[in-house]
C-alpha positions in Angstrom: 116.4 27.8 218.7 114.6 25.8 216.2 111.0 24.5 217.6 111.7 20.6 217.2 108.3 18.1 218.2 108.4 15.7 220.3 107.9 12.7 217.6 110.9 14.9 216.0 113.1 14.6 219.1 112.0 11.3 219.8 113.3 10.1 216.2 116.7 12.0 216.3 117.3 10.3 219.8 116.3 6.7 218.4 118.8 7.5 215.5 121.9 8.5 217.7 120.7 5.0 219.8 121.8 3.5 217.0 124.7 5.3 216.1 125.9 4.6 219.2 125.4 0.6 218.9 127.0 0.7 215.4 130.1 2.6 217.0 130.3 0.2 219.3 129.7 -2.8 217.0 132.4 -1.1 214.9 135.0 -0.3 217.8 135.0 -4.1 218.7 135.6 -5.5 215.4 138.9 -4.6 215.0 138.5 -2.2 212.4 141.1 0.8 213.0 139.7 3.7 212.1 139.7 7.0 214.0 137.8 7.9 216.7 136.3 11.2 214.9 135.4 8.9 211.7 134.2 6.6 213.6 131.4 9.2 214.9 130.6 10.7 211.3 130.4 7.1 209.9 128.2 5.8 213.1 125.6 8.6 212.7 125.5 8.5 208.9 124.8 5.0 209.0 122.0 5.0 211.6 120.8 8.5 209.7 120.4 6.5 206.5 119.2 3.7 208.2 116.6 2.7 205.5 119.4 2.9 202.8 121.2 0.7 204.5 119.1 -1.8 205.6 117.5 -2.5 202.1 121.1 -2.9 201.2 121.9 -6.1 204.0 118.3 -7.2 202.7 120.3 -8.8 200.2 122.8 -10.4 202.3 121.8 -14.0 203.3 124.5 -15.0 205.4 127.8 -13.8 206.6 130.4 -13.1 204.3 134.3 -14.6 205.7 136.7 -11.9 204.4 
């Protein structure tokens, strides 16, 4: 077993936090999209977190679709 700190753990559980909130977020939209894609999507979003948020940086308001 890999020897993980605690500031280590500690980050990994505030990313799958996250992931979970964006599944959800995602699963109430009314996107369909499977429930296995859903979880590789959720956690790569919240894993890249930084990425993603410099990227809404940008956005200024919500975009009607």
């Amino acid at each position: 077993m890999a020897h993980v700190t605690k500031k280590e753990a500690d980050a990994y559980d505030r990313m799958m936090d996250a992931a979970y909130s964006i599944s959800d977020l995602l699963e109430t939209s009314g996107i369909d999209i499977d429930e296995n894609d859903l979880e590789v999507l959720s956690i790569y979003l919240a894993d890249n977190a930084p990425a993603v948020m410099q990227i809404l940086k940008k956005q200024t308001k919500r975009c009607v679709i």
